[in-house]
C-alpha positions in Angstrom: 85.0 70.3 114.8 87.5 72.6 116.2 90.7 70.9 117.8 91.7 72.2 120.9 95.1 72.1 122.5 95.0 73.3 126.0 97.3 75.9 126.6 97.3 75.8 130.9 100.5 73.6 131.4 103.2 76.3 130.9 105.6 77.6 133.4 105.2 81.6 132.2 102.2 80.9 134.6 103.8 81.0 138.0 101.6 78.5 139.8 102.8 76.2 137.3 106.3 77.0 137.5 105.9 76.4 141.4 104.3 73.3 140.7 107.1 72.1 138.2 110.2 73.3 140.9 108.6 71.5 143.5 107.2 68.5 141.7 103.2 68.5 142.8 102.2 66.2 140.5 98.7 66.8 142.5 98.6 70.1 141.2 99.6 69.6 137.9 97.6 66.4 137.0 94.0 68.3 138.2 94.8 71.6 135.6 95.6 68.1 133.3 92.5 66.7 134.3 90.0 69.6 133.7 91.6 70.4 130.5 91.0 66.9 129.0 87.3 66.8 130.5 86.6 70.7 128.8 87.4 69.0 125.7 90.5 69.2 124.7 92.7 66.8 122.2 96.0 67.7 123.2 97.5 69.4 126.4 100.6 71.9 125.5 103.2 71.2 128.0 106.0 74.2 128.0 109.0 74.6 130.9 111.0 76.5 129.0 111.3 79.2 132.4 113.3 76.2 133.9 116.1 76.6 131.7 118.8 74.4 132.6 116.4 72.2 134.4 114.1 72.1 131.2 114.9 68.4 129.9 115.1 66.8 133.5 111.6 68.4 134.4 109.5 67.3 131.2 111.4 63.8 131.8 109.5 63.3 135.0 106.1 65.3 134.3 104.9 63.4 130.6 104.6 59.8 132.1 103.0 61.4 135.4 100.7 62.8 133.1 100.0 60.4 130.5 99.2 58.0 133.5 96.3 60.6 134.3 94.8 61.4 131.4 94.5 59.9 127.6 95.1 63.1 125.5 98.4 63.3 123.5 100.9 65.8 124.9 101.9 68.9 122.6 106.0 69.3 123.3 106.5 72.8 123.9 109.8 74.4 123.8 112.8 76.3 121.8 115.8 74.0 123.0 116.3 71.1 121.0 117.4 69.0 124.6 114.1 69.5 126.0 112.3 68.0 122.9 114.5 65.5 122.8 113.9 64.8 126.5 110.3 65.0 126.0 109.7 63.0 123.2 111.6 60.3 124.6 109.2 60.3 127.7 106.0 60.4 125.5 104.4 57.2 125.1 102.8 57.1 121.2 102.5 60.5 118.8 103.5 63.5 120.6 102.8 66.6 119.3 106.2 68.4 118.6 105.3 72.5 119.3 107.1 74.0 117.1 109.3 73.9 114.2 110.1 77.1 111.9 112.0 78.1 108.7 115.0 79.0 110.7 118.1 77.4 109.4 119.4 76.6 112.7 115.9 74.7 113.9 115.7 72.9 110.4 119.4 71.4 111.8 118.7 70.7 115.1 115.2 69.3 115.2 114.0 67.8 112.0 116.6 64.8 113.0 114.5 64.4 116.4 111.5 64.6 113.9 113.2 61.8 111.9 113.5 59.8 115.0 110.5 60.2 117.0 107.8 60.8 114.1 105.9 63.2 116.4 103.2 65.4 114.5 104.6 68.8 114.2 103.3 72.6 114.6 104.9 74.3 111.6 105.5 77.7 112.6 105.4 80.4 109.4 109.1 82.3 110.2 112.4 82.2 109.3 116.0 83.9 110.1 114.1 87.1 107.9 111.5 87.3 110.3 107.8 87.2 110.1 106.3 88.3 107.1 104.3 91.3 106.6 101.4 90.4 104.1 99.6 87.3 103.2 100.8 86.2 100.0 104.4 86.3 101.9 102.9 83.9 104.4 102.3 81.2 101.7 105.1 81.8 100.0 107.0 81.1 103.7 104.9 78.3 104.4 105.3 76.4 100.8 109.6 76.8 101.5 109.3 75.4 104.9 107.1 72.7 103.4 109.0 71.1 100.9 112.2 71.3 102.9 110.3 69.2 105.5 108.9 66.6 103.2 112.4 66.5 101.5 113.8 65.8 105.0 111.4 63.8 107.4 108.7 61.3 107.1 106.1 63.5 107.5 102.6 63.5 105.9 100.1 66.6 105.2 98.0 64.7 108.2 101.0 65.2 110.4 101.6 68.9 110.4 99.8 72.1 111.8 100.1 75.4 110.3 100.5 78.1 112.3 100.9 81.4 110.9 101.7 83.3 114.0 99.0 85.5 115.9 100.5 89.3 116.4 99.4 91.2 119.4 97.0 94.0 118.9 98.6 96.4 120.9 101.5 95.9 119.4 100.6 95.7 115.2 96.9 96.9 115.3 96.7 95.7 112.1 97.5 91.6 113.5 94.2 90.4 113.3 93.4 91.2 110.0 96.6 90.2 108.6 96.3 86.8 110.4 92.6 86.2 108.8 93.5 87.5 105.2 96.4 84.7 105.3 94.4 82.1 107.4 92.1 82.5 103.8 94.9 82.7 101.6 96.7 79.4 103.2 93.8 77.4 103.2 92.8 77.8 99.8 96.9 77.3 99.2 97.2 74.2 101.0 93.8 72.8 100.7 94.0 69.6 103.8 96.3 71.5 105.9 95.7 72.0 109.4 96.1 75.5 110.7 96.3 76.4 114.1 96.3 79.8 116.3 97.6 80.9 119.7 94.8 82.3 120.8 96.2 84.8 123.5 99.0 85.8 121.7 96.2 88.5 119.7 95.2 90.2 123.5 98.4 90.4 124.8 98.9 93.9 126.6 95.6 94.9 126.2 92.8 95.4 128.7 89.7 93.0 128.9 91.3 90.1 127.1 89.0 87.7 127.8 86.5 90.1 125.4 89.3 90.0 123.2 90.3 86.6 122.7 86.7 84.7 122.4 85.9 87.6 119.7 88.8 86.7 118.0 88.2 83.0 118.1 84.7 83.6 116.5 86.5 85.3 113.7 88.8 82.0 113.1 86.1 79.7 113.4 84.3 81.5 110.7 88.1 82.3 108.4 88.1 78.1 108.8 90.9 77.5 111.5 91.3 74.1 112.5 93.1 74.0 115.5 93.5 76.7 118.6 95.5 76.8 121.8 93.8 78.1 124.0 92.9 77.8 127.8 89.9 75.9 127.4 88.5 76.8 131.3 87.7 80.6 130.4 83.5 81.3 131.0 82.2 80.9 127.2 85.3 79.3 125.7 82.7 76.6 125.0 79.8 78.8 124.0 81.7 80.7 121.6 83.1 77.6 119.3 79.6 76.0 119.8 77.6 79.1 118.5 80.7 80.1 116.0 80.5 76.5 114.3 77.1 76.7 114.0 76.8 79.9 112.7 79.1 78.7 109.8 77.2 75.4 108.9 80.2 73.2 110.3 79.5 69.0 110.2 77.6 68.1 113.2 77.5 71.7 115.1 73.7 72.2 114.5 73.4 69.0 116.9 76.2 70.0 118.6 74.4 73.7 119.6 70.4 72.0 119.9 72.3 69.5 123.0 73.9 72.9 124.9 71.2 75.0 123.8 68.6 72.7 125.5 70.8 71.8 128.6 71.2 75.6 129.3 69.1 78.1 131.0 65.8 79.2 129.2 65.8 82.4 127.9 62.8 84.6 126.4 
């Protein structure tokens, strides 16, 4: 079944960022809350707007959290302090969001990797960029690979691939691209986990909600593993439930009969 990490806990949202400057655990432990009980395996924690204030804010918000709820936290953030600061604060196997090609992120966080063993988002990009078909893709993917089993501990089971959702308006051609290499990378990497940010594919463009759930059907059926997402929208649910069962995946025939037959009738 799909994994979902929740995508609500970020501080580009300013209610959140509000919440983090002024510490209301209150506020940030109910969005925690209904994320966890809409299903969710991991909750994607990002204060990156904080800046300076980055390390000192995820030090006090992941054990105020983890006391709340029983999901893992997914470690969101470009500064190598913060991850530090947040991995340190996570009680078991956080999930480290993300690590790329780039020479200067290979340096500064596969030795946090090394120490704290979280599982890791692999991110398909290096100091070249992102690449522009999908047989670069895997070739990008299978470098950053084998520098990271060379280097860490980690396992296939441990890492997430995510091969970078485009925004429409920006690259109308984004979807397709990301599908052809979702395809490409699976049959690649056969037992790799890849994962999308949802959102990311709407971005600038009117009725996003449309947008986004249309998409998601579309990875369900290219095979996608994981999403973050914000897993509160109307039909978030519906879609993956339908989606699934639609492509034959174990236990979603079941899965759909249970919501099917708790819903309202229809002719």
């Amino acid at each position: 079944m799909l994994i979902i990490i929740g995508e609500l806990l970020n501080s580009s949202r300013r209610p959140v960022e509000e919440a983090f400057l002024q510490k209301n655990e209150s506020y940030l432990v109910e969005l925690a809350v209904k994320q966890e009980n809409a299903g969710c395996s991991y909750l994607d924690l990002n204060a990156s707007t904080l800046l300076d204030r980055e390390p000192e804010i995820l030090t006090w918000i992941i054990p105020v959290l983890q006391n709340k709820v029983s999901l893992p936290l997914s470690i969101d953030s470009t500064s190598p302090a913060a991850l530090e600061a947040g991995l340190r604060a996570h009680r078991g196997r956080a999930l480290l969001n993300s690590l790329s090609g780039k020479q200067r992120e290979m340096e500064e966080i596969i030795p946090l990797v090394c120490d704290y063993r979280p599982r890791v988002i692999v991110s398909c990009l290096d100091d070249n960029g992102l690449p522009e078909t999908p047989e670069q893709t895997v070739g990008l993917a299978g470098k950053i690979l084998n520098k990271i089993f060379n280097r860490t501990p980690l396992s296939q089971d441990d890492i997430f691939l995510d091969l970078l959702v485009r925004p429409l308006a920006i690259k109308p051609e984004a979807g397709r691209l990301f599908l052809e290499s979702l395809l490409l990378v699976r049959r690649e990497f056969p037992g790799f986990k890849t994962v999308a940010g949802l959102s990311n594919v709407s971005y600038g463009l009117p009725r996003r909600r449309v947008v986004n759930l249309t998409f998601l059907s579309n990875l369900i059926g290219h095979g996608l593993e994981a999403v973050i997402a914000d897993p509160l929208h109307p039909d978030f649910q519906a879609t993956i439930i339908v989606s699934e069962f639609l492509n034959n995946r174990p236990g979603a025939r079941e899965k759909f009969l249970a919501w099917a037959r708790s819903g309202p009738k229809e002719d």
